[in-house]
N, C-alpha and C positions, 0 to 999 in steps of 0.2 A: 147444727147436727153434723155437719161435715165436718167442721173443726173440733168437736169432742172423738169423733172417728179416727178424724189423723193422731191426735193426741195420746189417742188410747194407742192407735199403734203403733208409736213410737215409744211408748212405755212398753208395751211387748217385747218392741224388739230390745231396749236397754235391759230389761228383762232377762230376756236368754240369753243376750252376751255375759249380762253379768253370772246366769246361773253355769255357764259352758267356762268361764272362766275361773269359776269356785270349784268347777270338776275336774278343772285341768291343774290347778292347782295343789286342792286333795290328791289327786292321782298321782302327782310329780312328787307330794311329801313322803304317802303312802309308800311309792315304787323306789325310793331312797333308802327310807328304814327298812325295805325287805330286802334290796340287793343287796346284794355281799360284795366288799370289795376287795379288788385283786391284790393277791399277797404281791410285797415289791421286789423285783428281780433283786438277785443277793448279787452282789458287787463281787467280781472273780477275786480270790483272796492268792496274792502272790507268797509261795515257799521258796524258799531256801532250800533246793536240792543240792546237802552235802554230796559229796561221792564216796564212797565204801572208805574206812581204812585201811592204810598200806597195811600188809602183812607186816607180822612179825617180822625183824630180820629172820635171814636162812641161818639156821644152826650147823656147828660145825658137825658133822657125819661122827662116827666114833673112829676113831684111829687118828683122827686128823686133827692136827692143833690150833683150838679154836682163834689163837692169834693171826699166825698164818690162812688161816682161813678167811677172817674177817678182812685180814689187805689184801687179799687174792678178789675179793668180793667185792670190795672198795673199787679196784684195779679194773674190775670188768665194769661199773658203774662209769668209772672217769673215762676209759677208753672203752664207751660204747659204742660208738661211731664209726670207730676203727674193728671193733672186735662182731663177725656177721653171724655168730653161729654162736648163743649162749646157754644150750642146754646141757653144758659138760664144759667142766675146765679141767685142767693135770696144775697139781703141784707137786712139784721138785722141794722135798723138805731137808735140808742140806743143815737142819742141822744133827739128822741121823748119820752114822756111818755109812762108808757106801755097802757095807755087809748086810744092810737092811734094804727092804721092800720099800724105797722113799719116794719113789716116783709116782705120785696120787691121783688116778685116775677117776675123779666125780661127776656122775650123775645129779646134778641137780635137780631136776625132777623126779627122781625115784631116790636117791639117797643113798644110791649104791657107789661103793668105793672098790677099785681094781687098783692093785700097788702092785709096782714093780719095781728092779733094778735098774738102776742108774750112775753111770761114773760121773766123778766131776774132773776140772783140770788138773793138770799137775802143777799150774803157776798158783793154784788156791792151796795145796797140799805139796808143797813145795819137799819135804820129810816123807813122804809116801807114807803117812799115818792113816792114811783111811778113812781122815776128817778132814771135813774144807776147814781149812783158815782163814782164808778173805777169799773177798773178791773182788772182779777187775775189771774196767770194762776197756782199758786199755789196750792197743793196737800189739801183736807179740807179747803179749802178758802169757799167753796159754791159759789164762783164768776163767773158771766158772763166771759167769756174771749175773746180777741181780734185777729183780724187777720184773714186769709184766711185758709177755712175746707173742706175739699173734700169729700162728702156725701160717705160711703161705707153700708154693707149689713145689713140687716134686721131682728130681730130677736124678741123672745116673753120673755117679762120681768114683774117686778112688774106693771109698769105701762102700760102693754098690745103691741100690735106691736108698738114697738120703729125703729129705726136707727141708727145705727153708724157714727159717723164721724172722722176724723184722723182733726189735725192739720197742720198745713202745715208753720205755721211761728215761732221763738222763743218765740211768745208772746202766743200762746196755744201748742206747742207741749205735753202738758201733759194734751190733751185732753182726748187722748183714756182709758192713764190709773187713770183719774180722772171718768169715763167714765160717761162724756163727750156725749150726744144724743138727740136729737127726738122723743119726746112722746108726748100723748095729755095726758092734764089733766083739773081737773074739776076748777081749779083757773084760768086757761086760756080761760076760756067759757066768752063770750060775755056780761052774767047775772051779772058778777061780777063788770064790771064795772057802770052800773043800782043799783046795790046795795051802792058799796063803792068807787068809782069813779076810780077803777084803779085795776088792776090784781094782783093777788098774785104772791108769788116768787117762784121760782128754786131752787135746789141747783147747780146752773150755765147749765143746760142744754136748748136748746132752746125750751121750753113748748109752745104747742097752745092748741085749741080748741079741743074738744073731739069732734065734728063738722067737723072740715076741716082738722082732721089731716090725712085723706085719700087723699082731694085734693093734701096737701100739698105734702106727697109721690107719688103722681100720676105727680108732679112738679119735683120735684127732682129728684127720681129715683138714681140708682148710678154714681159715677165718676162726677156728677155735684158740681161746686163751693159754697158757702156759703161766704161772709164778712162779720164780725160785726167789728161794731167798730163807734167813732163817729168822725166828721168832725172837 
């Protein structure tokens, strides 16, 4: 009687182990096929962030000759290092007469042009024609000279406040000590061309008007570009 006792309840108990592990099982199948499984993180996708394109090249303004403009604009790209202030350049378009408004004062950011008179030397116009002929960058040439100037400081001389400019290409580096500047003078006045149909000479510096040679430095100022030269 005792041994049919134990026996039965050891089948009891194999019994419920097996029926708790038929539930656990079911339950485990069950709670599988109901959960939902988690979407998979999406892997960071690496772009290629180009950057904006350059602009356009700057167009030339209207008056101004899109050649000359473009080496002027070149000129400020190579020596931009040297050149501190590039929201305004001046070209000197030399291959106007000096009877003309050549001295091209631009806004590059607004696109406005201010042109004014401007003599060149008389070792360029050697005939007092009114036209340059060459230019020089040689020491006593008296020649207009070519190439990109970087306007520097200001000071009082024979011909009253002038400005300094540095050369910046092989073709004037012997600006400064040709010395090379901005002054106003009375052959550069307005009246001269009324009288004898064209400006007096230089000795290669860029002379204006005893008039506008305040504008002119109120244009300039320092660290700004300068190009003469012609197309």
């Amino acid at each position: 009687m005792q041994f049919d006792d134990t026996v039965r309840s050891r089948r009891a108990i194999l019994g419920s182990a097996a029926a708790l592990a038929a539930f656990a099982v079911t339950r485990s199948t069950v709670g599988s096929a109901d959960r939902v499984a988690p979407k998979p993180v999406p892997t960071p996708v690496r772009r290629r962030i180009f950057a904006e394109p350059k602009a356009a090249s700057v167009r030339a303004p209207r008056g101004v000759q899109p050649e000359l403009f473009d080496r002027a604009i070149a000129a400020l790209d190579t020596h931009g290092d040297r050149v501190r202030r590039r929201d305004r350049i001046a070209i000197a378009d030399f291959d106007a007469p000096s009877s003309e408004h050549r001295f091209q004062f631009i806004d590059l950011e607004q696109g406005e042009v201010t042109a004014m008179l401007v003599a060149h030397g008389s070792g360029s116009d050697p005939s007092h024609s009114g036209m340059l002929q060459r230019f020089s960058n040689e020491p006593n040439s008296n020649a207009t000279c070519q190439g990109a100037f970087v306007t520097a400081d200001y000071y009082v001389g024979k011909h009253g406040r002038s400005q300094r400019i540095v050369g910046l290409d092989s073709t004037n580096d012997n600006a400064r000590s040709r010395a090379i500047v901005i002054h106003g003078a009375w052959y550069a006045n307005p009246d001269m061309i009324q009288s004898h149909g064209m400006l007096g000479r230089s000795q290669g510096c860029f002379a204006v008007g005893e008039q506008d040679l305040p504008q002119v430095f109120a244009m300039l100022g320092e660290g700004r570009m300068i190009y003469a030269g012609k197309a």
